[in-house]
Structures are given as structure tokens and as C-alpha cells.
C-alpha positions as CSV (number, residue, x, y, z in Angstrom):
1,X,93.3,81.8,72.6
2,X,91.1,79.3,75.0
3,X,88.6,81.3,77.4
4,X,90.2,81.2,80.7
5,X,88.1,79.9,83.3
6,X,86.3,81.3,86.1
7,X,87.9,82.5,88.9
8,X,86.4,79.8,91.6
9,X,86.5,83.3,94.0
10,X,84.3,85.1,92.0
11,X,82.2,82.1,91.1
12,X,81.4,81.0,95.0
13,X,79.9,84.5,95.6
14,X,77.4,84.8,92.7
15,X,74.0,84.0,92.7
16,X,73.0,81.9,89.4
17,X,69.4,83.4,87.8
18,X,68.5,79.4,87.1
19,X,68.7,79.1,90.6
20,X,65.9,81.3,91.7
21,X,63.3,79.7,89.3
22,X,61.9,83.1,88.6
23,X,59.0,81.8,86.3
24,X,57.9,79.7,89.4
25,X,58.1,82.9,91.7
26,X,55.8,84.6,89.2
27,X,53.3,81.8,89.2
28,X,53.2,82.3,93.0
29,X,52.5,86.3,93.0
30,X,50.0,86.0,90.2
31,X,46.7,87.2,91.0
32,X,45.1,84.2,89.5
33,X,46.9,81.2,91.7
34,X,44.9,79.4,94.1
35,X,46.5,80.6,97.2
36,X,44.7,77.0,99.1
37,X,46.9,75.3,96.5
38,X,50.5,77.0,96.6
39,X,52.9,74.4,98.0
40,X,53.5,74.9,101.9
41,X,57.0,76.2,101.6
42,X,56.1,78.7,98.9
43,X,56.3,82.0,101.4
44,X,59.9,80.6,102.2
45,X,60.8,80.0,98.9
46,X,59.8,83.5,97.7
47,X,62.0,84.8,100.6
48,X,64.9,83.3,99.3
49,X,64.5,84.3,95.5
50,X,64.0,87.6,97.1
51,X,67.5,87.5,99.1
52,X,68.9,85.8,95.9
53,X,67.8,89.0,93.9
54,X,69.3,91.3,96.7
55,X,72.6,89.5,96.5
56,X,73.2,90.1,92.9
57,X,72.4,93.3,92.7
58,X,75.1,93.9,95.7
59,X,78.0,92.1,93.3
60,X,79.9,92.7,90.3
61,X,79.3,90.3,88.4
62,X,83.0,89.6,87.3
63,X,85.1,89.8,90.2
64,X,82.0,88.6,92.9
65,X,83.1,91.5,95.1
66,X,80.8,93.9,96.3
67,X,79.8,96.4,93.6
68,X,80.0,100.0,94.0
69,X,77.0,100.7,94.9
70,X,77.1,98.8,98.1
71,X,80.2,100.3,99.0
72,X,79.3,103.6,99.1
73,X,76.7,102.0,101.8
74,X,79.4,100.6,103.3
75,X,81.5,103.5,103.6
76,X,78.5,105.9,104.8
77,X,77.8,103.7,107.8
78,X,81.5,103.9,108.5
79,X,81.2,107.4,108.5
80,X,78.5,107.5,111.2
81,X,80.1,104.6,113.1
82,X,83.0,106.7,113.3
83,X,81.1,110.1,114.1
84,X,79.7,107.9,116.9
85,X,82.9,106.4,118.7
86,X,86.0,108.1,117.2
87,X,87.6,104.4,116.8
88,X,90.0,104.2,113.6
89,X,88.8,103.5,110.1
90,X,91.1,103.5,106.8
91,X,90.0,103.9,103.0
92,X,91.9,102.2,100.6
93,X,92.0,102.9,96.5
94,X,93.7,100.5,95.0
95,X,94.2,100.7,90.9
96,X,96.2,97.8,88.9
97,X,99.0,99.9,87.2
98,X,99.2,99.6,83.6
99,X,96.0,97.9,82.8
100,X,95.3,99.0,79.3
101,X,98.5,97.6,78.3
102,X,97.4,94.1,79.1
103,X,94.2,94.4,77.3
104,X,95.8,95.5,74.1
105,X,98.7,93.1,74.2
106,X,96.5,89.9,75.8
107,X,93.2,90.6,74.8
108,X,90.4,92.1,76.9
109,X,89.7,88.3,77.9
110,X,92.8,88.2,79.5
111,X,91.9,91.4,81.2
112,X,88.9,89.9,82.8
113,X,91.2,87.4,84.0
114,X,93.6,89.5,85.8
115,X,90.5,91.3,87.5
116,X,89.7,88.2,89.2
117,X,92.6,87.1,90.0
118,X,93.5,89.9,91.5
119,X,90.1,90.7,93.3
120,X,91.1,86.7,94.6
121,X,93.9,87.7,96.2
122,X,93.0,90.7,97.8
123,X,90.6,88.6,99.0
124,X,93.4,86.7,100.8
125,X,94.7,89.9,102.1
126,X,91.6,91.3,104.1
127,X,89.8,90.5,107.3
128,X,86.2,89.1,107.5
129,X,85.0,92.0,108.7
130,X,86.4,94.6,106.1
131,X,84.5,95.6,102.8
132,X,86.4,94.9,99.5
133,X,84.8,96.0,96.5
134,X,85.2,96.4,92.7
135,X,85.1,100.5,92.8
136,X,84.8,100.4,88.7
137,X,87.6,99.3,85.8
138,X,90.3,98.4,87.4
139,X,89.9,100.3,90.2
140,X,89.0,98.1,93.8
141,X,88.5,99.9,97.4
142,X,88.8,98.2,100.8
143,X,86.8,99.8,103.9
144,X,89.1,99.0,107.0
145,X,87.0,99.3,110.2
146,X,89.2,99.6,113.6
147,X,92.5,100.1,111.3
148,X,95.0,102.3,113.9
149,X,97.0,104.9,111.5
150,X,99.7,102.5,113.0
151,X,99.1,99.9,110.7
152,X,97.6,101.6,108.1
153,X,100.6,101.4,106.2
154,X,101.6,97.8,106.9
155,X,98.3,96.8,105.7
156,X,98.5,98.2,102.5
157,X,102.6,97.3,101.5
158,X,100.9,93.7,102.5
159,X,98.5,93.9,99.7
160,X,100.9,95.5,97.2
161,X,103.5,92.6,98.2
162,X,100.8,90.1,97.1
163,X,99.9,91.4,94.0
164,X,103.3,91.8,93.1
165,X,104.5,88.4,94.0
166,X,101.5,86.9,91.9
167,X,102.1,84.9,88.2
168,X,98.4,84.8,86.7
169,X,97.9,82.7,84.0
170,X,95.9,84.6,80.9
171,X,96.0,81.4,78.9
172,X,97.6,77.7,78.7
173,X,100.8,78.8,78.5
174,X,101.0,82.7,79.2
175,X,101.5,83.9,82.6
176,X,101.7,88.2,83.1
177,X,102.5,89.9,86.2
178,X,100.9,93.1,87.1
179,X,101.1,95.7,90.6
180,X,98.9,98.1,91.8
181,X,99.2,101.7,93.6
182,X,97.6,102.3,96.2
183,X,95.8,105.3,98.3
184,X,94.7,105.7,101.7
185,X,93.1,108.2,103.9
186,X,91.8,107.5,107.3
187,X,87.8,108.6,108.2
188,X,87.5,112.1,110.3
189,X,87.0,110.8,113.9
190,X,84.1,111.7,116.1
191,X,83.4,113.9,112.7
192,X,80.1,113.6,110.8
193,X,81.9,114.1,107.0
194,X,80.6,112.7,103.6
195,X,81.0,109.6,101.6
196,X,82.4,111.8,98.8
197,X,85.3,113.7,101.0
198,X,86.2,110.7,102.1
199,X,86.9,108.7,98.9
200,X,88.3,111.7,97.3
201,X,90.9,112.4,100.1
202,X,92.0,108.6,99.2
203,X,91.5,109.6,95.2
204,X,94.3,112.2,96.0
205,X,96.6,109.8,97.5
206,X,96.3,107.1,95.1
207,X,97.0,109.8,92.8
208,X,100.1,110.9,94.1
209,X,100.9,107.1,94.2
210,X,100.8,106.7,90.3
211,X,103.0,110.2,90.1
212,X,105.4,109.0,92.4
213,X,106.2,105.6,90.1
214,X,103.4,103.6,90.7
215,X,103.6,100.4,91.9
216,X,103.7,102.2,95.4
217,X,101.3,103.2,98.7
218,X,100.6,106.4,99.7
219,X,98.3,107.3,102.6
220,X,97.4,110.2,104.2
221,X,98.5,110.9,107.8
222,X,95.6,110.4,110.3
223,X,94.1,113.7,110.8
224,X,93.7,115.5,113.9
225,X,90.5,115.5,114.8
226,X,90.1,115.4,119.3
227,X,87.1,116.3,120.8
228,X,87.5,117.3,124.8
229,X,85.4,115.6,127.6
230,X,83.1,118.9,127.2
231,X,82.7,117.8,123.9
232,X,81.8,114.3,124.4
233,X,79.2,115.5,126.6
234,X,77.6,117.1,124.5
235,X,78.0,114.7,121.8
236,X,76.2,111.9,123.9
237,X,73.9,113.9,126.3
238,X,75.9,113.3,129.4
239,X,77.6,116.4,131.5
240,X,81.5,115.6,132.1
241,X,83.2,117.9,134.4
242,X,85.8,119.9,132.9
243,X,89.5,119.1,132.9
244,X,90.9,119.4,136.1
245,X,88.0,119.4,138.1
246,X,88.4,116.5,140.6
247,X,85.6,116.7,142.8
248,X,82.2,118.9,142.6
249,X,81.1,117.8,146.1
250,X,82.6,120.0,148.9
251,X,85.0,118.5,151.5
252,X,85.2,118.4,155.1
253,X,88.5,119.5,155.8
254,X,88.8,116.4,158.7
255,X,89.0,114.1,156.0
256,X,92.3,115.4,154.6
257,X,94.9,113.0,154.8
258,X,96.7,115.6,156.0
């Protein structure tokens, strides 16, 4: 069976080792180069093998999403964005049903190549501004900032949809079709919670996804979580009045409309 190229997604967004010319960097940083004799732009060129080293260890290699480990960084900053300014933010799990049964029927080559094809189109299916990431397997996440619980749902049948829909070709003349099931829970507003509760409130959805059939979405309603004026204050350093209270000053009753 002929290799299956490279998914032009996951290409664009990895950083190629030849690239960085790490034996020149080395040359620079050694103790014994003539610093009066390192070429002018050597300090910016350093800067950008650095940036090139911090960009690969951000991706998965395979898919060029972002790799677990950035994430959880992700999804921790959420967290305290969140805590901050109670706006909306939705977790998604995502796992491509079935997946074993490709690699043992097509070959794990042709499992590679449903990852990226699949990471390509959820690509298609997110905004600029949300996080998709290879999670680990076949497993992918998507950190949703400003997602009302409104849409939470509408977002995620998209995705499904597209997988669905999708004929990837595993060799010249073999085409599979896969879906995915999907889990979703929404962060704790105005709530300081953890990286870990969060991610395994959406585990427990996406596992009721896969029980349910698979091929499906299930997302947690959007808890509950207000915090009164009083609240806010206290949150933010500033002193609201409580409810009700129209006017602390007193009032001369000749103003009265009345």
C-alpha cells in the first residue's frame, strides 16, 4: 500500500528541524566564538530558532494541532478568564468512533491518515480564536471561549455533520468514512475550578455519547453558577449597593415629583 501523503494542514503548522540550523546556533552560544565576529543578525537569528523550538514542542507532530500539553495551558487560562468575567466558555471531547477497527483492517498508516484528515476538518469547523488540539489517540478537544450554552449544541452537531459527510482517501483507490462522539461541558462562571474538573465533566459526557450509540453529541447543561451585585463587589473590590436600594443619599421631599 503507497504511503499516503501529508496532510498539507498538518504540514503548514510544523516547524522543520533543518530549518533552525541548530549546529549554526551552537557555534553562536559556544564559549569559544569570537563574539566581534558573529554575523550582525546572529541575536535575531537565535531568537527565531528559539521561537522555532517553542513551536514544536506546542504541536503534535502528526495532526499539527496543538499538543496536550498546551491545552491544558489553554484551558487553565480559560478557567481564570472565566473566574474573572463570568462570559461563556464550552469544552469539547471529541473521539473518532471505532478507530481500532480502521487500523486493523487499513493498516496503522491509514490510521495516521484519518487523524489528519480529520484534525483538517475540524480545523474547518472552528473559529480563529478557539483552541483545537490533539488530546492523545484519537481523542481531539476544542476550547470554545464566549460559546453561549445557546449554541453550544449547534456547534458541536456542526462538527459531527462534517466528519460524517467526509470520504478520506487511505490509499489510491480506498476511501473509509468514520464519525466521532462528542462531549461537552461548559466552564463554572465567575468560579475559580480546575483544569481536571473541567475536562472530566466533558470525559463524562463524551462517555455517555459512546453509550448512547456513538456517532452522537452530548453536552452538559450550563450550570448554575450567579453571583449577586454583593458578590461582584467583593469579587472586584468595589462596594455595590444591595438589590433594591435606589438611592443612599437622602432626599428633600420638595423634589418629589409629587
Amino acid at each position: 500500500m503507497p504511503t499516503p501523503a501529508a496532510s498539507p494542514a498538518a504540514s503548514s503548522h510544523l516547524v522543520d528541524l533543518h530549518d533552525l540550523r541548530l549546529d549554526e546556533a551552537r557555534a553562536l552560544v559556544s564559549p569559544v566564538t569570537n563574539k566581534a565576529t558573529a554575523p550582525p543578525n546572529a541575536t535575531r537569528y537565535l531568537q527565531s530558532m528559539i521561537d522555532g523550538l517553542c513551536e514544536l514542542s506546542l504541536r503534535d507532530p502528526l495532526t499539527g494541532l496543538a499538543n496536550r500539553r498546551h491545552f491544558l495551558n489553554v484551558v487553565e487560562c480559560e478557567i481564570d478568564r472565566v473566574a474573572r468575567s463570568g462570559e461563556s466558555a464550552l469544552l469539547l471531547l471529541l473521539d473518532i468512533d471505532h478507530f481500532k477497527h480502521v487500523n486493523d483492517t487499513h493498516g496503522h498508516l491509514a490510521g495516521d491518515r484519518v487523524l489528519q484528515e480529520v484534525a483538517r476538518i475540524l480545523a474547518t469547523c472552528v473559529r480563529p480564536m478557539d483552541t483545537l488540539a490533539r488530546y492523545g489517540g484519537e481523542e481531539f478537544a476544542v476550547v470554545l471561549p464566549g460559546c453561549q450554552a445557546a449554541f453550544g449544541h449547534t456547534v458541536a452537531e456542526r462538527i459531527r455533520q462534517s466528519v460524517e459527510a467526509a470520504s478520506i482517501r487511505v490509499a489510491s483507490s480506498k476511501e473509509v468514512h468514520v464519525t466521532i462522539s462528542i462531549g461537552g461541558a461548559f466552564a463554572l462562571q465567575w468560579i475559580r475550578s480546575t483544569a481536571s474538573l473541567w475536562v472530566d465533566r466533558a470525559d463524562l459526557q463524551l462517555y455517555k455519547a459512546k453509550a448512547a450509540g456513538r456517532n452522537r453529541v452530548h453536552i452538559e447543561e450550563q450550570p448554575s453558577s450567579t453571583v449577586t451585585a454583593e458578590e461582584k463587589g467583593l469579587l472586584f473590590g468595589t462596594l455595590y449597593p444591595p438589590s433594591g436600594w435606589d438611592d443612599p443619599s437622602p432626599q428633600n421631599p420638595t423634589d418629589s415629583a409629587f
